[in-house]
N, C-alpha and C positions, 0 to 999 in steps of 0.2 A: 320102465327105466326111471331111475332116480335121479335128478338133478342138484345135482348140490350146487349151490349162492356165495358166496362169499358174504361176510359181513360188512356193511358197507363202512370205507375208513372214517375216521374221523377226524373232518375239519382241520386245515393248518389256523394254527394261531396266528393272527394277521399281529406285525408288529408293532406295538405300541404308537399311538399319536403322534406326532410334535408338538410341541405347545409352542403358541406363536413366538414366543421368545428362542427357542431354539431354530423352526426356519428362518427365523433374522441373524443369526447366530451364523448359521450357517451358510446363507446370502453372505455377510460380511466375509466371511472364510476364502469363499471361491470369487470375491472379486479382490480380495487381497493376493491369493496366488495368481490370477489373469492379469494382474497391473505389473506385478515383479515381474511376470515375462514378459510383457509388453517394455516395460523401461529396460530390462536388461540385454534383450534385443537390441532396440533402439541405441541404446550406449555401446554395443559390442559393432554395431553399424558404421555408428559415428566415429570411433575410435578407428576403425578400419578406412573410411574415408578418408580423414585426418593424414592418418600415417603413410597412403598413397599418394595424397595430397600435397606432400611435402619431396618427392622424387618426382624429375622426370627426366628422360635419356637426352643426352648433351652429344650433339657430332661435333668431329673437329677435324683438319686436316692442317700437314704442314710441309711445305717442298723441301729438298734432299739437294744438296749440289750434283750437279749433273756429273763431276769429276769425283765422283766418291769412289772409294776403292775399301772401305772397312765400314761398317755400319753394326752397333752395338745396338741393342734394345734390353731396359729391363726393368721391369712393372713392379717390382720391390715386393709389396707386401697385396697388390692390389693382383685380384683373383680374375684372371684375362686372359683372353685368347687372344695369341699370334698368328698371323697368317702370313707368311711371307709367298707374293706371289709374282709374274710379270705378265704384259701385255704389250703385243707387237705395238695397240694403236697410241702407244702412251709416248711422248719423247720425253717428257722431264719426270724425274724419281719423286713418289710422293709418300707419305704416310697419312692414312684417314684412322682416324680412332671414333667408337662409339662409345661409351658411357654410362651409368647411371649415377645421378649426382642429386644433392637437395635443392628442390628450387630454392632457396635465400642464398646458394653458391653461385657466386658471378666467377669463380676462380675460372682457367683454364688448365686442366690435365696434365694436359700433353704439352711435353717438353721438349725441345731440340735444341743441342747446340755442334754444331762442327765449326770445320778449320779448311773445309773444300775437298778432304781428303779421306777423313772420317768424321762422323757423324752418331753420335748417341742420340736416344729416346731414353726419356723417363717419365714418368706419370707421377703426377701430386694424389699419394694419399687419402682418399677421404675417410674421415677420423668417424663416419657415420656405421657402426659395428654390424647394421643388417647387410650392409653393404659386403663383409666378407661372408656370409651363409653359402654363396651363391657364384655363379658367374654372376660379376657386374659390367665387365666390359667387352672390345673387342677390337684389336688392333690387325689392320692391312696394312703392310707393304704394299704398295705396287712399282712394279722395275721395266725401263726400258730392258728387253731382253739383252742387248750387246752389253749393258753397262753391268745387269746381272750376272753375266759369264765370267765376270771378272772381280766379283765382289766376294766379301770376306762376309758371314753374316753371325753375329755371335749373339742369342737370348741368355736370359736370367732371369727366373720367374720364382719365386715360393710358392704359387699357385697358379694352375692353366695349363692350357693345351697348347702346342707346337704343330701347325700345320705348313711342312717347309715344302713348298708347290711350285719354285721355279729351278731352273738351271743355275747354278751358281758354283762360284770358286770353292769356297769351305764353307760348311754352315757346324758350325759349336753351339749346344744345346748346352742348360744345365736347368735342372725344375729340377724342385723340393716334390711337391704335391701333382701330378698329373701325366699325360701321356706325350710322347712325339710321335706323330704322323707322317712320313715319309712317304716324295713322290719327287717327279725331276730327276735332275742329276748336279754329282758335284765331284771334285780332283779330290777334297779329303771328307771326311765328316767324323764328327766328335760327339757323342751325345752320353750326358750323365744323368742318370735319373737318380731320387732315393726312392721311391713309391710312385710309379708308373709305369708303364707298356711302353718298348717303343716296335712301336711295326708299321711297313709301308703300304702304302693305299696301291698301289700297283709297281712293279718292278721300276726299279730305281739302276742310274748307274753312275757308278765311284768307278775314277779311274785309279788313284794309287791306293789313301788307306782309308781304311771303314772300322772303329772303333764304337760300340755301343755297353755303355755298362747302367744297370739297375738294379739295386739291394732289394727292391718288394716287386714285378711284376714278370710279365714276360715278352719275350723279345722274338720278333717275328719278321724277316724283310724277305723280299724276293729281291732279287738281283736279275736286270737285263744284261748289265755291262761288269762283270764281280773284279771286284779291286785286288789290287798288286796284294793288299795283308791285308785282315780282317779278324779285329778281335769282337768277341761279344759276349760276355759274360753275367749272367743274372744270382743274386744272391737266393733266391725264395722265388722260383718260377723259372718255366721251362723256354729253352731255346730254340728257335727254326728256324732256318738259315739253309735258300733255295737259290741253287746254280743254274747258271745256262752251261751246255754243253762247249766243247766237247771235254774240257780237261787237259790232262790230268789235275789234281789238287793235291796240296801237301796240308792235311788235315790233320791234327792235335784236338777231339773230342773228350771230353770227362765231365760225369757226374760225381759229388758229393754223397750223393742218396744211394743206399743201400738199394733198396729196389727200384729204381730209377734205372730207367735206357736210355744206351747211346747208339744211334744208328746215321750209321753213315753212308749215303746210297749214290756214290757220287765216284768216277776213276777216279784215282789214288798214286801217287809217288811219293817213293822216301827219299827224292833227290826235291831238295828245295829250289835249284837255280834251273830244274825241268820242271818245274809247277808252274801253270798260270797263274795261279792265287796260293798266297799262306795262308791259313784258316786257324785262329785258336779260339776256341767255342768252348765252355764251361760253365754250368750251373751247380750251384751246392746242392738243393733240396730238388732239383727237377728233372727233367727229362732232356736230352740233347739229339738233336735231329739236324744233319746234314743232305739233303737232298737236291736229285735235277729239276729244274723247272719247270713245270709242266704248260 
C-alpha cells in the first residue's frame, strides 16, 4: 500500500513589526478613546444628578367648609390625578395634594377659595416643561360621607385621570387628555371626554341620569342601581353598557361602522313610561353592546 503525504504548507507571513513610533502612536490612540468615555460618562452622570437635583415632591393639604354643597376642581394645564373619595372616620372635608415641583420653588400649588357654600381648587402651573411629560401630581378629596351625599362635584383637567370613589349628589367630569374611573354612586353623572376611556371599576348606581360622551376611546360601566335615562356615546370606540335585572328597558342602540355590532341582550319595551331605564347608546366607528350584569 501507498501512502501519499501531503506537502507540508508553507508558513504564514507573520505581520510586519511596529516600529517604536507607531506602538506609541497607538498607546496615544486608545488612551484618547478610554478618556472620552470616561469624561463623557462622567458628564452624562453629572448632568443627570443635576437635573434630579433640582425636583422634589411638595405635599400639601387644605380644609373645605364643612357646609359645602358644590365643590369645583380644575388642574388647568398641570398633568394630575383626581381622586375624589370619602371616609366614615373623617368629620371635616379636606383636600391633600402631592406634587413635583423644583426645589428653588417656595410657591404653594394648591389653591382654594370658597364662600362656605362652594368651594374651588386650582393649582399654580409650573412653567418647568419636564414637568408636563409625565404624571406630575396627585390630588384627594377626602369627604365626610353625609356631607358627600349631598355634594355637587365638578373636575376640569387637560390632562389626567378621574377616579370618582365616593357617594355623592352629581359628579360632571370634563378632561382633554385622559380616562374617568367610575365607582360609588350618584342621582346624576356628566362626563365629557375628547381622548379617553370612561369605564367603572365596579357597578356604580345612578339614580335619575347617566350621560357619558367621548370623541377617541371607549366607554364601559356596569350599573348596580341603572338610572331613570342613560345616554353614552363614543366618537371612535366601542360601547358597553351592563344592566341589572329584571327590566324591561326602552333601548335606542346604533353603530356608524359598516361592520360594527349592535347587540342588545337585555328585556325590552317600546312603551317608554313601562321602562325602568331610557337607554341611548351610540358609537360612530365601534361596536355597541347592551347587556345584563353578570
Amino acid at each position: 500500500m501507498t501512502t501519499l503525504t501531503a506537502p507540508p504548507s508553507e508558513p504564514a507571513t507573520p505581520p510586519p513589526p511596529l516600529s517604536p513610533g507607531g506602538r506609541t502612536a497607538l498607546r496615544v490612540v486608545l488612551i484618547v478613546v478610554a478618556a472620552a468615555l470616561v469624561i463623557g460618562t462622567v458628564v452624562a452622570l453629572s448632568t443627570a444628578a443635576w437635573g434630579i437635583s433640582r425636583f422634589r415632591v411638595l405635599a400639601d393639604s387644605a380644609a373645605l367648609p364643612s357646609t359645602l354643597r358644590s365643590l369645583a376642581l380644575d388642574t388647568g394645564s398641570v398633568p394630575v390625578v383626581i381622586r375624589i373619595t370619602s371616609d366614615r372616620d373623617v368629620r371635616e372635608p379636606r383636600v391633600d395634594m402631592r406634587t413635583v415641583t423644583t426645589a428653588a420653588s417656595d410657591s404653594r400649588p394648591l389653591m382654594v377659595s370658597d364662600d362656605g357654600l362652594t368651594a374651588t381648587v386650582t393649582i399654580e402651573s409650573d412653567p418647568t416643561p419636564v414637568l408636563h411629560w409625565g404624571r406630575a401630581g396627585e390630588i384627594t378629596v377626602v369627604l365626610p360621607p353625609a356631607l358627600a351625599h349631598g355634594l355637587t362635584v365638578t373636575t376640569r383637567q387637560q390632562t389626567g385621570v378621574v377616579f370618582a370613589q365616593a357617594d355623592v349628589d352629581q359628579l360632571i367630569a370634563h378632561t382633554r387628555e385622559g380616562a374617568v374611573v367610575l365607582s360609588g354612586s350618584a342621582r346624576n353623572v356628566d362626563i365629557t371626554a375628547d381622548h379617553g376611556d370612561i369605564r367603572s371599576r365596579e357597578p356604580i348606581s345612578v339614580s335619575e341620569t347617566f350621560r357619558a360622551v367621548t370623541a377617541t376611546g371607549d366607554i364601559s360601566v356596569d350599573f348596580a342601581q341603572p338610572p331613570a335615562t342613560a345616554e353614552a356615546e363614543a366618537g371612535n370606540g366601542d360601547v358597553v353598557l351592563a344592566l341589572p335585572g329584571p327590566g324591561p328597558f326602552f333601548v335606542t342602540a346604533t353603530t356608524g361602522q359598516q361592520h360594527g355590532s349592535t347587540v342588545v341582550a337585555v328585556p325590552r319595551t317600546r312603551d317608554r313610561d313601562a321602562a325602568e331605564s331610557v337607554l341611548t347608546v351610540r358609537s360612530d366607528t365601534g361596536d355597541v353592546v347592551v347587556e345584563e350584569l353578570r
